[in-house]
N, C-alpha and C positions, 0 to 999 in steps of 0.2 A: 517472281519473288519480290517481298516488298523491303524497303531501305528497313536497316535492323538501327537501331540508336543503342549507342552502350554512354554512363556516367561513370564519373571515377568524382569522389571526393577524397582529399588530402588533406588531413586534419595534423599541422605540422606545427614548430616551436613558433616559428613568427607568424606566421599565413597559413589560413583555412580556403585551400582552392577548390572550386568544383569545375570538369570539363566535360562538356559533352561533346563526344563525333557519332557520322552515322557513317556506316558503310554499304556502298549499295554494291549490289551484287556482284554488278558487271566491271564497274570502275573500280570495284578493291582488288576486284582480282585481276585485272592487269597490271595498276602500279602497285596493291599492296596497299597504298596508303588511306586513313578514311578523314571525312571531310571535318574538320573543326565547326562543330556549329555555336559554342559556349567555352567562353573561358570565366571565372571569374575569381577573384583575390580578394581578399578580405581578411588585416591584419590584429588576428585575436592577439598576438603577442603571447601568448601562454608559455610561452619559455621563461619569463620577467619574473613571474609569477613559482612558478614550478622547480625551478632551479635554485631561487633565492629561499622561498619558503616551505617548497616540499610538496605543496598542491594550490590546486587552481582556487583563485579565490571565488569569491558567490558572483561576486557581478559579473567576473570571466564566464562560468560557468553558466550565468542566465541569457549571456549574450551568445555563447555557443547554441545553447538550445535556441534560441531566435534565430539563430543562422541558416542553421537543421531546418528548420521550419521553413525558410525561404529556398532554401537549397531543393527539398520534397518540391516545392509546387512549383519550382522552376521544371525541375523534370518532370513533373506533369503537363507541366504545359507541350516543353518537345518532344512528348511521347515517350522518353526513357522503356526501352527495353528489360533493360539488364545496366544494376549498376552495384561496385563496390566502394563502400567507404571506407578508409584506413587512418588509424590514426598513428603518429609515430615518438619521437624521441621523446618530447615533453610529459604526455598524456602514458609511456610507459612508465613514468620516472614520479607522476602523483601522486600520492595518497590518496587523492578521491578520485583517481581517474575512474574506475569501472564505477562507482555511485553513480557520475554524469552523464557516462556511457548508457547506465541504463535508463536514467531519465530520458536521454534522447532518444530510444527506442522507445519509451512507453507515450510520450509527448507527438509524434514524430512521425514514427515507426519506422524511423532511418536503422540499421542495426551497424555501428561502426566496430571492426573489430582493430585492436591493437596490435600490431602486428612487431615482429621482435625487428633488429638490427639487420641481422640477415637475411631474412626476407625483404626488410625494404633494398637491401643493396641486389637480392635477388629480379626483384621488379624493376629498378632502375635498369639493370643490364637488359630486362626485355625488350627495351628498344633500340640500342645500342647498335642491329642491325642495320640500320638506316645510314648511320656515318662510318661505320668498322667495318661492318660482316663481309665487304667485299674487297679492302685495303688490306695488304700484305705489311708486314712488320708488326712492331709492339705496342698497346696503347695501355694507357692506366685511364679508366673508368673512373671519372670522381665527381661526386656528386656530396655541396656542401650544403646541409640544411641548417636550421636553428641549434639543432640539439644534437646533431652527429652528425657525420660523414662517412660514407661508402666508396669503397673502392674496390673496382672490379678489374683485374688483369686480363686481357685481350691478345693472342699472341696470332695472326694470320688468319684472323676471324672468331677465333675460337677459345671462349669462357676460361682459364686457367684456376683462379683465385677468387673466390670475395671477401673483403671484411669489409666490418663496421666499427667504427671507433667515437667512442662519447666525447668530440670535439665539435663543436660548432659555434655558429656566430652568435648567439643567445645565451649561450655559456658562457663564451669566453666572457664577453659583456657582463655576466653577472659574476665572472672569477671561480665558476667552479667546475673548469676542468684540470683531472686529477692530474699532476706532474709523469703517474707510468703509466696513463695513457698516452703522451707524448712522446713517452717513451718508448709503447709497443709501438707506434705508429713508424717512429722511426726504425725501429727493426724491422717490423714488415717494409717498409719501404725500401732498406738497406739489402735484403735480402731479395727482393723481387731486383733490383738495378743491377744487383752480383751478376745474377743468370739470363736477366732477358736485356739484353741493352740497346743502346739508341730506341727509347721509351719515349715517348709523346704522351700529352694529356688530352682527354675529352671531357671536358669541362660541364655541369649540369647545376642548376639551381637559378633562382632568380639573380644572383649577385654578380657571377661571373656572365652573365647574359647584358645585365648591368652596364660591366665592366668591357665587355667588348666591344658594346655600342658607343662606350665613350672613349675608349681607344682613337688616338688620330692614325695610326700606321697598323689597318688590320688588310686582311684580305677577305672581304666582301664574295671573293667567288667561292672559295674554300672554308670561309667560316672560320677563318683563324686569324691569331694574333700571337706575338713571340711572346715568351715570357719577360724579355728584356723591355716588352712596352707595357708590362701587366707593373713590371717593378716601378716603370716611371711614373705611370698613373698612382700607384703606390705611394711615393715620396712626395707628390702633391698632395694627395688627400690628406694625408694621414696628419701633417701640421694644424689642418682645418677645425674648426670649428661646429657641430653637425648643424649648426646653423648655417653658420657658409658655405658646407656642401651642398645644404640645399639650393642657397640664391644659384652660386657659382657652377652648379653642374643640374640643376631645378630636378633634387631629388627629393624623393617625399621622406615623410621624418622616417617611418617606419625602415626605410635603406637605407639612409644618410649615418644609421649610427652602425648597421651590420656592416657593410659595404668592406670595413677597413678591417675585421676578424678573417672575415671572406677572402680577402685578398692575401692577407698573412697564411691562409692555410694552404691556398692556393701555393703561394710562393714556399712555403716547409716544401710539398710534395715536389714539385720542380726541382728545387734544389737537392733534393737528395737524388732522385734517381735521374736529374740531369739532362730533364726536359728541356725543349730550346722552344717549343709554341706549344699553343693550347687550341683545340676544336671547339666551337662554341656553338653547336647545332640546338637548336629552342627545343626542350626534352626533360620530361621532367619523372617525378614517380606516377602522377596522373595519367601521362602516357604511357607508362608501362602498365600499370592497371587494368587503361581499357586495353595495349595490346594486350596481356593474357586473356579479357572476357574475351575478346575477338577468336582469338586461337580456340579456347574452350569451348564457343561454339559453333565453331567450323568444326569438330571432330563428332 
């Protein structure tokens, strides 16, 4: 049997990712895992844009379809199999999202579908197996993008809950997340800490990945860090300047201004249901992606 190649593109508020892994026959099915051949980031920012005025402007829009364009004949090159494109928060929330969508298909022949909330919180949980599915106790699944956040309840391996809530670091930065959304967030949160306790986080996104690496007091073997150093790193940044984030912590601009939304949201979810550390395994929607093609075409 020959190595199968699967793509995931991730067309999100701040970053347009595309990943390729291949799985070869023998090695995935013993550890399961497939092999990372392509990662790559590219920050459209379309959240700046979509959140403040309603839709993506032209030039966003002509640089997405350039992107599409690089993204195809990248996977042509590694031989892509099978791949899915998704787009999420920002690109549901356009006015011309599907106009663009279909230029990039007709341009392209990428076909990106826009996938709701729940779904992406569905697909983030598909990899979730890797740091939970064999850890006994509670976790909360959170995964912070540009334009929302997911949360998936995990109780002795096993799926409870998902939502999706219209918070993220590209919003907030543009001031338009709604006050009861804050507010359902806190009730679901209040209510999942009621019934399932001593809850931990598993952390997902580029910013708490970030945030862990520049952590001085983490645990390198476990992939974690307390919330009490997520606060600290916290109270440094947050005075700063996103100019001085950068020299001082050599972030690029594109994180230097999410970083400190991120970390706020981070810290809401902790402090409600009274998390003491966070798991911070590299995992994003891109991987759950290709993990469903993967399963889909094993069956």
């Amino acid at each position: 049997m020959k190595n199968k190649t699967f793509a995931a593109i991730d067309i999100g508020s701040n970053a347009a990712r595309l990943l390729i892994k291949t799985a070869d026959p023998l090695e995935t099915a013993v550890s399961g895992i497939l092999k990372k051949q392509l990662l790559l980031r590219v920050p459209l920012r379309l959240g700046f844009d979509v959140f403040s005025k309603g839709k993506v402007s032209q030039k966003k829009a002509d640089n997405m379809v350039r992107l599409m364009k690089a993204y195809r004949q990248l996977m042509r090159i590694y031989e892509v199999d099978e791949y899915r494109a998704c787009a999420t928060s920002a690109m549901r929330d356009a006015e011309n999202g599907h106009e663009i969508l279909r230029k990039i298909a007709e341009e392209t022949g990428i076909k990106v579908e826009i996938i709701a909330g729940e779904e992406e919180a569905a697909i983030v949980y598909a990899n979730h197996a890797e740091c939970a599915g064999d850890r006994k106790g509670n976790f909360l699944y959170v995964d912070v993008g540009g334009g929302s956040t997911e949360i998936n309840l995990i109780s002795d391996g096993v799926l409870l809950r998902s939502d999706s809530f219209n918070i993220g670091t590209v919003r907030t930065l543009t001031g338009k997340v709604k006050p009861q959304e804050w507010t359902r967030l806190n009730d679901v949160l209040t209510d999942i800490s009621s019934r399932y306790p001593d809850i931990n986080i598993i952390g997902s996104g580029g910013n708490i990945n970030k945030l862990y690496k520049m952590a001085e007091a983490r645990d390198e073997e476990n992939s974690t860090f307390s919330v009490d150093e997520l606060a600290r790193l916290y109270h440094i940044l947050k005075p700063l300047t996103v100019e001085q984030r950068m020299i001082r912590f050599n972030l690029k601009p594109d994180r230097a201004d999410v970083i400190i939304p991120a970390a706020e949201i981070f810290l809401t979810v902790a402090s409600v249901v009274k998390a003491r550390y966070i798991m911070v395994p590299v995992i994003g929607v891109a991987d759950g992606i290709i993990d469903q093609l993967y399963e889909k075409d094993g069956k």
